[in-house]
BAVO-5779 format. One record per atom (N, C-alpha, C): x, y, z. Coordinates in pm, whole numbers, padded with zeros to 5 digits, always signed. Layout:
<rs>
XYZ
...
</rs>
This chain:
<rs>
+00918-05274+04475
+00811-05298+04377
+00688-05212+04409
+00640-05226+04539
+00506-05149+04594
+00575-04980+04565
+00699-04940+04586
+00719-04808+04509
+00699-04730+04412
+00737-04876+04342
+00745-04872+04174
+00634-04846+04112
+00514-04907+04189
+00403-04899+04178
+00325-04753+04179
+00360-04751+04289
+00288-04617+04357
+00338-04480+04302
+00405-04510+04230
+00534-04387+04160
+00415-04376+04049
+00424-04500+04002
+00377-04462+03836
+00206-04457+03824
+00166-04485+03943
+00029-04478+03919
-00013-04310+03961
+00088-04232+04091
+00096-04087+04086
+00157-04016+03912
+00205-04116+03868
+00238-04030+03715
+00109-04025+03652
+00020-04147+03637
-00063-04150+03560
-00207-04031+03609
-00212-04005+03718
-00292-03923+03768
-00268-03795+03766
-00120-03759+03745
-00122-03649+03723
-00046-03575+03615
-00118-03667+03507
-00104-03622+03370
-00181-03498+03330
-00297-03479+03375
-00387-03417+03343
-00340-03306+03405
-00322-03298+03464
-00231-03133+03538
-00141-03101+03488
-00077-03157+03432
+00071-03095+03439
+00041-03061+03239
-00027-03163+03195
-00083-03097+03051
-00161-02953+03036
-00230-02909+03176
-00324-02812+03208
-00255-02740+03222
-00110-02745+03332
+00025-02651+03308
+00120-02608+03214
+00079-02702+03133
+00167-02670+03011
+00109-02594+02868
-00014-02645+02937
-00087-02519+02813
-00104-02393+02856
-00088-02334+03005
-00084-02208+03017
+00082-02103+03004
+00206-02221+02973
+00265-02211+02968
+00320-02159+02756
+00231-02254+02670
+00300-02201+02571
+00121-02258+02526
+00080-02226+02371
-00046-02222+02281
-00074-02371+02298
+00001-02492+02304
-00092-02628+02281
-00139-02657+02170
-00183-02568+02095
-00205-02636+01935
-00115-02599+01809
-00130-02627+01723
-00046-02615+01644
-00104-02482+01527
+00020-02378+01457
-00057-02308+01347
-00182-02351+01234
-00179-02472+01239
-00286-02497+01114
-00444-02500+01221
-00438-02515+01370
-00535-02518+01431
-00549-02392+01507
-00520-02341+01532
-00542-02152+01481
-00604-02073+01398
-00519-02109+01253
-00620-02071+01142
-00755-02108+01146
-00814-02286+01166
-00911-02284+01140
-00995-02242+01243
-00946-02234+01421
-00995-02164+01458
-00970-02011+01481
-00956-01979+01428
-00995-01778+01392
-01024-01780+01259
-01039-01863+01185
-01084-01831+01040
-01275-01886+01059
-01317-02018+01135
-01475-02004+01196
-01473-01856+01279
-01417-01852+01378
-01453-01752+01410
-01473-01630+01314
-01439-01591+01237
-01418-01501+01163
-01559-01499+01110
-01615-01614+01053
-01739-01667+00997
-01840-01620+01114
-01832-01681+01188
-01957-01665+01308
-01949-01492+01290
-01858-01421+01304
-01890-01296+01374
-01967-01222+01243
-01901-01206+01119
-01939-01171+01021
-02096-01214+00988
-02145-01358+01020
-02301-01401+00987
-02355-01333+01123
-02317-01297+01213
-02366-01270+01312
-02412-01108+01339
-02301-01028+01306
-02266-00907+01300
-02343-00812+01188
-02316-00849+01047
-02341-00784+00944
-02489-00760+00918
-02609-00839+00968
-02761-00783+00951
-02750-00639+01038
-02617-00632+01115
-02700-00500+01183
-02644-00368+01120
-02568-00429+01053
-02503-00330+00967
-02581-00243+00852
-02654-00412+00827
-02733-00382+00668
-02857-00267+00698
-02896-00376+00863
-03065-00309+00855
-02977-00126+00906
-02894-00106+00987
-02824+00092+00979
-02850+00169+00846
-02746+00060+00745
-02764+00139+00604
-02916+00165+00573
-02985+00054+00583
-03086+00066+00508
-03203+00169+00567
-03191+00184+00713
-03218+00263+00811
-03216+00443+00758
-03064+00447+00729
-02998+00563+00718
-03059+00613+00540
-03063+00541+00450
-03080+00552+00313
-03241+00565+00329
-03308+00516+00412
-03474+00575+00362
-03490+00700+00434
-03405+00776+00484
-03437+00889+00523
-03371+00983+00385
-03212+00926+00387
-03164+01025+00223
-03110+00927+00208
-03157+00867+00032
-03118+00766-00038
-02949+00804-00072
-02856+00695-00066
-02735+00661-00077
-02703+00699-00181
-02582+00798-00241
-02559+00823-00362
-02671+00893-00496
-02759+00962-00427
-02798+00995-00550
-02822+01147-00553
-02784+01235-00462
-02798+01355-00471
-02642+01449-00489
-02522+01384-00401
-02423+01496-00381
-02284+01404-00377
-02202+01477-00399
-02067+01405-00410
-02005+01326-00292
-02112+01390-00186
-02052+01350-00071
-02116+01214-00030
-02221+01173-00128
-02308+01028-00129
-02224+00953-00207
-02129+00997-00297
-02098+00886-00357
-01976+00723-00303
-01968+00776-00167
-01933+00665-00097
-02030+00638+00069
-02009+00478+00105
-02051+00487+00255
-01991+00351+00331
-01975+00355+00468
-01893+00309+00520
-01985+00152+00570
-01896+00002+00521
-01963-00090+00545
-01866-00204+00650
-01965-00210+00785
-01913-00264+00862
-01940-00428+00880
-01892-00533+00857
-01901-00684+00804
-01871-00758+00964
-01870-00676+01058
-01816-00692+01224
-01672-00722+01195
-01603-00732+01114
-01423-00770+01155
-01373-00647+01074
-01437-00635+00983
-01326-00485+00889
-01459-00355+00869
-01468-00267+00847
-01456-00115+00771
-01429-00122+00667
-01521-00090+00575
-01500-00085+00406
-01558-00007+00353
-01492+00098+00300
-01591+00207+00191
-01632+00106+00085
-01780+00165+00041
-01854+00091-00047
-01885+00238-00170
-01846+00198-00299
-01836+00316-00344
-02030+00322-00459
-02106+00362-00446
-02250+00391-00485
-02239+00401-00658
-02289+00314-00710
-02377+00340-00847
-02441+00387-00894
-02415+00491-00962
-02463+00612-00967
-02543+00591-01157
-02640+00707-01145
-02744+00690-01258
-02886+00616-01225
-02938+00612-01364
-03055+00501-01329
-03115+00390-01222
-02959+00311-01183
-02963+00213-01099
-02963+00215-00939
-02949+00315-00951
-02921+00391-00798
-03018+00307-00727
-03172+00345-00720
-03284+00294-00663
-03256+00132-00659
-03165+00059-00767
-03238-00075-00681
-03112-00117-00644
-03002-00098-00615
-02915-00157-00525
-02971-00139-00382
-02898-00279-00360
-02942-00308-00224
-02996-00206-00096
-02842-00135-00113
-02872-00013+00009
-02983+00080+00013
-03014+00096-00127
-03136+00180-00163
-03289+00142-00218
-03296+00046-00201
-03423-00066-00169
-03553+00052-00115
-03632+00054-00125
-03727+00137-00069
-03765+00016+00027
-03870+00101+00148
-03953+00011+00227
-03984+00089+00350
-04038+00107+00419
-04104+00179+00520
-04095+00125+00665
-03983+00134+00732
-03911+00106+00854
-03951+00157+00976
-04039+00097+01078
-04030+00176+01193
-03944+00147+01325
-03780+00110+01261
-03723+00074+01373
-03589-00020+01328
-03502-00056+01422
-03463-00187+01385
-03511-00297+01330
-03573-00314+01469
-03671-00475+01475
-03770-00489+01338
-03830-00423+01324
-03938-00363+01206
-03858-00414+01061
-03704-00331+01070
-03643-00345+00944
-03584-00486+00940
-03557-00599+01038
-03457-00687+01021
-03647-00784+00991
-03767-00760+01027
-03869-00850+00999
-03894-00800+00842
-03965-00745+00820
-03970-00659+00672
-03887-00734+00557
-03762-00682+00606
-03636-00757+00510
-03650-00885+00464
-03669-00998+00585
-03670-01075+00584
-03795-01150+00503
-03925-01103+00565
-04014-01136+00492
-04051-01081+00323
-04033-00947+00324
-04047-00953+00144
-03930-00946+00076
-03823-00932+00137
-03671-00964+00043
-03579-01106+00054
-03627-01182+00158
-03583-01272+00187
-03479-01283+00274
-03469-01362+00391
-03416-01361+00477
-03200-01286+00424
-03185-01388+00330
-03019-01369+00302
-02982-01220+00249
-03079-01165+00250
-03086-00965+00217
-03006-00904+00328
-03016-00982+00429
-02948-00917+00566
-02839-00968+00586
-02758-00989+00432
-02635-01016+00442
-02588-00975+00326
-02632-00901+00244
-02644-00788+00111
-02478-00737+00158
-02437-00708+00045
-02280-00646-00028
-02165-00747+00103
-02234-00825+00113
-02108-00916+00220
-01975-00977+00161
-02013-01056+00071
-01917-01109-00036
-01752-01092-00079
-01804-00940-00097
-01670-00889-00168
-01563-00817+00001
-01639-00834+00070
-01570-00776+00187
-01475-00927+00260
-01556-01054+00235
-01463-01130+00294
-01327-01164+00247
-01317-01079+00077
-01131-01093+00013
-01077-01035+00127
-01086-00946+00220
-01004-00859+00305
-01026-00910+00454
-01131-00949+00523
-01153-00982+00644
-01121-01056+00700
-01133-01202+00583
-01128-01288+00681
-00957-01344+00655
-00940-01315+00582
-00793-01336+00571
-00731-01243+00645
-00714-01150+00659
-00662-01037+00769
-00714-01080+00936
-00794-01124+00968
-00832-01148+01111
-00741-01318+01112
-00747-01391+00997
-00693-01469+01022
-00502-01484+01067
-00460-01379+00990
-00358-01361+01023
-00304-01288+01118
-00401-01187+01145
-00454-01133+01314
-00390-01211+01410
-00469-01258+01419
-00484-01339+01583
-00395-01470+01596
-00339-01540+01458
-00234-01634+01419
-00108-01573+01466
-00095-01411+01436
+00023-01388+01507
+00069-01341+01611
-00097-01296+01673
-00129-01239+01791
-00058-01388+01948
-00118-01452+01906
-00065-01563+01996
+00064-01672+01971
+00100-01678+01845
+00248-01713+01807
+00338-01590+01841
+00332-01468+01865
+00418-01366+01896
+00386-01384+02096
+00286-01366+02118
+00268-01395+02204
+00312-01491+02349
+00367-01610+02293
+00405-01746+02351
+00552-01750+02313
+00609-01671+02210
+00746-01679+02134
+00903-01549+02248
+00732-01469+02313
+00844-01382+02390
+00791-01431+02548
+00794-01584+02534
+00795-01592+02674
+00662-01577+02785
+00578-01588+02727
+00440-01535+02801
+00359-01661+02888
+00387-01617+03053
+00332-01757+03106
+00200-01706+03158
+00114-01762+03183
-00019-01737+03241
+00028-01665+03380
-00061-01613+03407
-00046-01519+03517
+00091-01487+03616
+00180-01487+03514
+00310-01466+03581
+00379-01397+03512
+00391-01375+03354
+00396-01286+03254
+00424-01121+03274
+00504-01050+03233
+00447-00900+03223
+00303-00869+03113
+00274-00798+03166
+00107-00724+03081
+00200-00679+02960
+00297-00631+02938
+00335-00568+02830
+00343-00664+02705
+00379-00775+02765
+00351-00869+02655
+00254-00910+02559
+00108-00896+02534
+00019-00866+02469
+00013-00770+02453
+00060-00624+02474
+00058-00522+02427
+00146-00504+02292
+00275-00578+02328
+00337-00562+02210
+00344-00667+02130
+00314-00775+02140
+00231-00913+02045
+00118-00829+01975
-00005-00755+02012
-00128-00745+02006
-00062-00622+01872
+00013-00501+01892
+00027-00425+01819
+00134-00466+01718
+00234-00576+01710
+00275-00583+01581
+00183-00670+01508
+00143-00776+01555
+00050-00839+01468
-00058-00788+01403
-00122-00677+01478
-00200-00568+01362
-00146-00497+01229
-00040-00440+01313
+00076-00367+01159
+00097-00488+01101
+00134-00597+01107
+00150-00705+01023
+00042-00699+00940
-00062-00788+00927
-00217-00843+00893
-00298-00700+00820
-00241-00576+00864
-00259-00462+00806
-00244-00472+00707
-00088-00471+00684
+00065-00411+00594
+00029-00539+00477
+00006-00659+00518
-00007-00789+00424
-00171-00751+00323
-00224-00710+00396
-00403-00739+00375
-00479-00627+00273
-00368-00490+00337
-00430-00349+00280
-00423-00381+00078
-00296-00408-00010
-00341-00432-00160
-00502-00467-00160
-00525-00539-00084
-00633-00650-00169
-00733-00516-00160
-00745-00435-00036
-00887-00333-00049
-00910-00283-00233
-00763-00249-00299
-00823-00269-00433
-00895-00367-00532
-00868-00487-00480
-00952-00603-00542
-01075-00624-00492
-01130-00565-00382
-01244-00588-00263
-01322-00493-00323
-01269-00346-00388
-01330-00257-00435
-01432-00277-00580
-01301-00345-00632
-01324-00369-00770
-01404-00523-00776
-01472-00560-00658
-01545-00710-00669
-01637-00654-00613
-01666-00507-00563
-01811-00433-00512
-01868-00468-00655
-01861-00463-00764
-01959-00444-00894
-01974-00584-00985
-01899-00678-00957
-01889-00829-00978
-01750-00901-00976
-01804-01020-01014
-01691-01126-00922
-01536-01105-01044
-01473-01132-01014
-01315-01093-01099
-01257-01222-01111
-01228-01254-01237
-01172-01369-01254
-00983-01353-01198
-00924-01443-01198
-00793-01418-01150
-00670-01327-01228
-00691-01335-01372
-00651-01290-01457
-00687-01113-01481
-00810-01078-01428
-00849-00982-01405
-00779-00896-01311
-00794-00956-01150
-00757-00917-01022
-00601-00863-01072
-00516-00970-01123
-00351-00906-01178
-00343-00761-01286
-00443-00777-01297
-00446-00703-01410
-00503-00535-01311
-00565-00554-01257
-00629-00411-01165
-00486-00404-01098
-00444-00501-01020
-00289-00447-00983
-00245-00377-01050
-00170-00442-01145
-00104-00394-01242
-00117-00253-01288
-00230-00236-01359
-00271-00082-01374
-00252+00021-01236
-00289-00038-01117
-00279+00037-01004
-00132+00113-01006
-00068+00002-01000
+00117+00021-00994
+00154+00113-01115
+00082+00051-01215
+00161+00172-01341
+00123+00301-01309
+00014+00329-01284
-00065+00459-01235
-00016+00533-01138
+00005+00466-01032
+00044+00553-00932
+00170+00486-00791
+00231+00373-00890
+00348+00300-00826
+00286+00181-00726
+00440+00187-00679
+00391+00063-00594
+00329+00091-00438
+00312+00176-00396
+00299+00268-00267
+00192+00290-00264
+00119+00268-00400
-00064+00303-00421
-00136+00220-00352
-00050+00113-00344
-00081-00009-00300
-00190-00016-00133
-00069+00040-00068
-00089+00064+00083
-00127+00238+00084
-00249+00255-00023
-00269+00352+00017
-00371+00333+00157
-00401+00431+00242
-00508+00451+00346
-00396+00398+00476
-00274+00320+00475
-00241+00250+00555
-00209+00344+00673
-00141+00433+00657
-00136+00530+00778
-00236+00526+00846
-00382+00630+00878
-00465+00634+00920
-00531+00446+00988
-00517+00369+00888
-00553+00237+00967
-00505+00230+01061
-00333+00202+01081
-00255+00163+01104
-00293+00238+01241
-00296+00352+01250
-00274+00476+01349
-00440+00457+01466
-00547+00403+01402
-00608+00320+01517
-00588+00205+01526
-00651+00113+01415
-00605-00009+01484
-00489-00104+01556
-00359-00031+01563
-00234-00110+01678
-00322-00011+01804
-00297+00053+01814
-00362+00138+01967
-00479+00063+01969
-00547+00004+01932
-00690-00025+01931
-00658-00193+01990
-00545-00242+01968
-00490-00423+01946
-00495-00377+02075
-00323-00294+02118
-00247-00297+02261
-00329-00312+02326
-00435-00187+02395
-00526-00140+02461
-00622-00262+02482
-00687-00325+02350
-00803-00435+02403
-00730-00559+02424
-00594-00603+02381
-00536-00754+02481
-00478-00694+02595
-00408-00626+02614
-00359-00559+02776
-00492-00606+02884
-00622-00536+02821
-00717-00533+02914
-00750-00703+02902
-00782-00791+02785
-00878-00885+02783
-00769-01010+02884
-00626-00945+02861
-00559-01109+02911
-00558-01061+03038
-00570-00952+03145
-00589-00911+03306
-00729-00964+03316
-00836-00905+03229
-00992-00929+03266
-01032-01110+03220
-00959-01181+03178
-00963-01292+03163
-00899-01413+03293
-00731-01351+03292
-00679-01396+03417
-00781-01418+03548
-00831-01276+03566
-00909-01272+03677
-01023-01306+03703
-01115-01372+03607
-01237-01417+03618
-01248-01553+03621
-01112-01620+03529
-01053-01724+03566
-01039-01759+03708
-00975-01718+03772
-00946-01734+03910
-01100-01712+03970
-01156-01640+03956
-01276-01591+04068
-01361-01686+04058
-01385-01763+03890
-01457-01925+03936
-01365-02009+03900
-01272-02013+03967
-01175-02138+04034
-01154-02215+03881
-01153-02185+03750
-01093-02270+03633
-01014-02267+03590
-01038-02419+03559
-00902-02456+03519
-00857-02422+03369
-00960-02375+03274
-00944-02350+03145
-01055-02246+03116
-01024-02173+02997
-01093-02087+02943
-01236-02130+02905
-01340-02084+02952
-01464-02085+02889
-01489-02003+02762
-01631-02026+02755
-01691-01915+02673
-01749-01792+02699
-01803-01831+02822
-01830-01686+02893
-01762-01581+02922
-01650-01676+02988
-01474-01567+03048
-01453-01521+02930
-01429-01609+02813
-01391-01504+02676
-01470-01380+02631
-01606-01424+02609
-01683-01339+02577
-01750-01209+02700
-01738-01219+02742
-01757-01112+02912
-01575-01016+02884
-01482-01080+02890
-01371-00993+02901
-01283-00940+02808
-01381-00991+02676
-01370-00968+02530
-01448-00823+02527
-01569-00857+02560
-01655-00692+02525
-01620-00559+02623
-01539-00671+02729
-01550-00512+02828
-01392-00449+02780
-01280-00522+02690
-01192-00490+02657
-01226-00428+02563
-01359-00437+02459
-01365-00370+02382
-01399-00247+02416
-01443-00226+02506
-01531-00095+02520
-01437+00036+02562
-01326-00018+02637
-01260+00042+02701
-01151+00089+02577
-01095-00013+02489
-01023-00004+02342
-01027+00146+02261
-01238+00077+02251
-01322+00166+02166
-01284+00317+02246
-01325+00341+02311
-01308+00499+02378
-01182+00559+02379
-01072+00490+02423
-00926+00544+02379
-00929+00586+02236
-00913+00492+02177
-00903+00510+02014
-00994+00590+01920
-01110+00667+01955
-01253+00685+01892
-01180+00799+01737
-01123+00889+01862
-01044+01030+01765
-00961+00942+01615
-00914+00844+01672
-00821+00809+01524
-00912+00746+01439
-01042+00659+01478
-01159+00616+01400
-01194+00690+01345
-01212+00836+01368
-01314+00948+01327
-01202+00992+01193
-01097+01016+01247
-01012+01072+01159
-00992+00951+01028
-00985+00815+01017
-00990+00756+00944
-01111+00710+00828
-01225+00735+00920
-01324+00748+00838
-01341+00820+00749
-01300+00966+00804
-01295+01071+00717
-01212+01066+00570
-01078+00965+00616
-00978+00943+00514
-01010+00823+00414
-01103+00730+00457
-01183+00605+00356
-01278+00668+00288
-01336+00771+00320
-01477+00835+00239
-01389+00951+00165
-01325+00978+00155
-01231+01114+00077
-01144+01002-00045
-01079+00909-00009
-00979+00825-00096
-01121+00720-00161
-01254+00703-00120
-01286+00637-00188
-01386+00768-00310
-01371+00867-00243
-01465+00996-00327
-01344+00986-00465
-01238+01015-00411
-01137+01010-00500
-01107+00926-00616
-01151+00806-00583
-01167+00671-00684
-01280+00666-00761
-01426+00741-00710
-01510+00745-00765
-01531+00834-00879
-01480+00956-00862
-01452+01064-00967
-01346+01049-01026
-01256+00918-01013
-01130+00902-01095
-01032+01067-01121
-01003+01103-01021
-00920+01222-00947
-00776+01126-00895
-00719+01088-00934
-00631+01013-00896
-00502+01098-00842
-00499+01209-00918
-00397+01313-00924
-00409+01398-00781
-00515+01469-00745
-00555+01484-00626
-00492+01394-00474
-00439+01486-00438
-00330+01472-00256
-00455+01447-00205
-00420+01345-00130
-00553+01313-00005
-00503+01413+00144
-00576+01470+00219
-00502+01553+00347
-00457+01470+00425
-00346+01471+00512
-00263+01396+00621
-00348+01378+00691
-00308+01254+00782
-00398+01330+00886
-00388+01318+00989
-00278+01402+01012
-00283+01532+01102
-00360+01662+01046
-00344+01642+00943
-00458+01816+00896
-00534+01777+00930
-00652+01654+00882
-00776+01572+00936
-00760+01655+01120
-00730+01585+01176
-00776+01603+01320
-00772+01747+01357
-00659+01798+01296
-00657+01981+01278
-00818+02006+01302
-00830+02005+01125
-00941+02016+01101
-01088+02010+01194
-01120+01937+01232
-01188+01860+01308
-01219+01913+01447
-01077+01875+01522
-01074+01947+01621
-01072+02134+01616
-01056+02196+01490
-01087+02324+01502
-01262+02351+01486
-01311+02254+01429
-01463+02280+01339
-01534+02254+01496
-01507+02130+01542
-01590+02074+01649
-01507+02061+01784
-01384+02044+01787
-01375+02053+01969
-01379+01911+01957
-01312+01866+02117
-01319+01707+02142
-01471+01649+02108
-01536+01685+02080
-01650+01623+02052
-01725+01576+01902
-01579+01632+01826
-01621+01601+01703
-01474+01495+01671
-01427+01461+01719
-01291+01336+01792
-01366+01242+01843
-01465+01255+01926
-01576+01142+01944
-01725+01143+01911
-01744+01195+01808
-01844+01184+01727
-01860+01027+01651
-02010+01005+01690
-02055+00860+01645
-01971+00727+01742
-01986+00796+01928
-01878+00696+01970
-01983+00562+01967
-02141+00624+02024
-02212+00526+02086
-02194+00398+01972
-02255+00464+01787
-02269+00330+01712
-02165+00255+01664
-02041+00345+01731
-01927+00251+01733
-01912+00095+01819
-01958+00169+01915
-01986+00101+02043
-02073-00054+02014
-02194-00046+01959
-02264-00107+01860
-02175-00201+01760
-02127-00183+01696
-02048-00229+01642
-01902-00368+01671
-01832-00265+01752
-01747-00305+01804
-01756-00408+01948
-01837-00416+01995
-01838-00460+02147
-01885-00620+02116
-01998-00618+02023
-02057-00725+01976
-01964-00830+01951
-01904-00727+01813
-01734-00793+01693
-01658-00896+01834
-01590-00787+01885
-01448-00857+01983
-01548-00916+02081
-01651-00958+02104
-01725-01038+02224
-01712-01187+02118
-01815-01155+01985
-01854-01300+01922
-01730-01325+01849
-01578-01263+01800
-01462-01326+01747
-01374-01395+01843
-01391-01315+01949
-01231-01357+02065
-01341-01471+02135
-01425-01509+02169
-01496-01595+02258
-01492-01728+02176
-01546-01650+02040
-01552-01828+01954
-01392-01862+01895
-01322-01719+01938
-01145-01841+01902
-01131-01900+01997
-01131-01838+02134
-01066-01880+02245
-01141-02035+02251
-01280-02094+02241
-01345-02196+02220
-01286-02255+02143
-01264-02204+02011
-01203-02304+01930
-01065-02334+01996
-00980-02307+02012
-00827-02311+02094
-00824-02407+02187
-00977-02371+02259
-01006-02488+02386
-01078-02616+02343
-01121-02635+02210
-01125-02740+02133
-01007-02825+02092
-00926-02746+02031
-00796-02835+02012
-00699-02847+02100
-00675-02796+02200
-00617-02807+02314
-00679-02954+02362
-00805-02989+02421
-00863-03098+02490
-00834-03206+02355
-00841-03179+02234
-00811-03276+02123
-00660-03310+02124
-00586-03241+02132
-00455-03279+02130
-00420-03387+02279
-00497-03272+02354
-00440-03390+02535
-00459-03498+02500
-00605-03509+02426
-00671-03661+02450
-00586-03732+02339
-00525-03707+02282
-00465-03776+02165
-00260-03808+02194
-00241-03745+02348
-00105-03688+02319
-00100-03852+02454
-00243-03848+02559
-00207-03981+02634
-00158-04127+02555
</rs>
């Protein structure tokens, strides 16, 4: 009896461990608690991210206003912290009062995010956001949903694992969330100028496909495709080693917010610099395919790109392959610090919700 005892009262004590083992062993929560955490996250980074985006443009446009002099204005590149979106410029009369081209007299960042705020009103520093979340947040959501269901599905135990395993979780789930996400950039385009009823949105398909098939669809996908998986591998390879290990160095038992966010940005940084050349080259290919849409040139071959980097690398040398690394840097380090920190939080929310619910 005194066995019997002593047996089950060592069970009851060490429940809590062996639940702590078993979540480093497979995810612990379920797909619908995933979504909603990487779909907040998605939120946080985007409200978080995008004033610095706005106050750049708006930065960049009072020196030469956006779209109103040369063909080469008639697109510009809008970063929401989770996606890259050509924004294609309104051209004529109206030019001056869209957002981007707002007049106002800036001496700085800081200057432009107070300014804004005070005579345009604070929610200005979240100007052309809208139409970018048809593509973002649904794509990051399906991101990182398959990033860690691929992840746990080939076997992946906490620090006992091969590294290759988030490498190749991290890069199909990009080509996935890509390959699913890329159509809509035509509906994202066509909701830059107002909101589209549903009947509408089928209908821009539709014409797309008659026009130029079904392949029009996934146009740009190459060039995405061609940084962002190199861009996945590269920053989980690094974040699940630089996580492992900081883990261990303050003795926890579970993921913080700090460990996420500390081995989130330094994965980014390291990501960012591998990958910069295929960024450069893709940019080049969103501002050419969206020039293309703007002059309704539909007929017009966009260049490979491999000619792109040709190009490029003949005009400028490796240095025009990493041209614009720093405000990448800017960009990006922030993104994968405030998305991967507030999933991994959320994860470690429903994880402690499930334990407490599973005694």
């Amino acid at each position: 009896m005194i066995r019997k005892g002593d047996e089950s009262t060592k069970n009851v004590t060490t429940a809590g461990p062996v639940l702590q083992s078993r979540q480093k062993t497979d995810l612990g929560i379920t797909p619908g608690q995933q979504i909603v955490a990487s779909g907040t996250g998605a939120m946080i980074t985007t409200l978080l991210v995008t004033p610095l985006d706005v106050v750049k443009i708006r930065l960049q446009a009072q020196v030469k206003p956006i779209g109103s002099v040369s063909i080469s204005g008639h697109c510009f590149l809008y970063c929401n912290g989770l996606m890259d979106h050509v924004c294609t410029c309104i051209n004529g009369g109206s030019v001056s009062k869209q957002w981007y081209n707002r007049g106002g007299h800036f001496n700085g960042v800081l200057d432009a995010f107070l300014k804004i705020s005070r005579t345009e009103g604070i929610l200005k520093l979240w100007s052309g956001l809208s139409p970018t979340l048809v593509m973002a947040v649904p794509a990051t959501v399906l991101y990182y949903t398959a990033y860690d269901q691929l992840k746990y599905s080939m076997g992946y135990k906490y620090e006992t694992s091969s590294s290759l395993i988030p490498v190749a979780a991290g890069g199909i789930a990009r080509v996935f969330a890509v390959s699913v996400i890329n159509p809509l950039e035509l509906v994202r385009t066509k909701m830059q100028s107002r909101p589209l009823t549903f009947k509408e949105i089928v209908g821009c398909i539709r014409t797309a496909v008659q026009d130029g098939g079904v392949l029009s669809l996934w146009r740009g996908w190459g060039p995405t495709v061609l940084r962002d998986a190199p861009f996945a591998c590269i920053m989980w390879f690094n974040f699940e080693i630089l996580k492992a290990r900081l883990m261990k160095a303050f003795h926890l038992e579970e993921v913080t917010f700090p460990v996420s966010f500390a081995s989130a940005a330094i994965a980014g940084v390291i990501a960012a610099f591998f990958t910069n050349p295929f960024d450069v080259v893709k940019t080049h290919r969103q501002i050419e395919l969206g020039e293309m849409d703007a002059l309704k040139d539909a007929k017009r071959n966009p260049a490979s790109t491999f000619l792109i980097i040709r190009r490029i690398y003949a005009r400028s040398g490796m240095n025009g392959l990493y041209a614009g690394f720093i405000p990448r840097l800017g960009r990006v380090v922030p993104a994968c610090a405030i998305m991967i920190g507030s999933y991994e939080f959320g994860k470690s929310f429903f994880q402690r919700y499930n334990e407490q619910h599973q005694r």
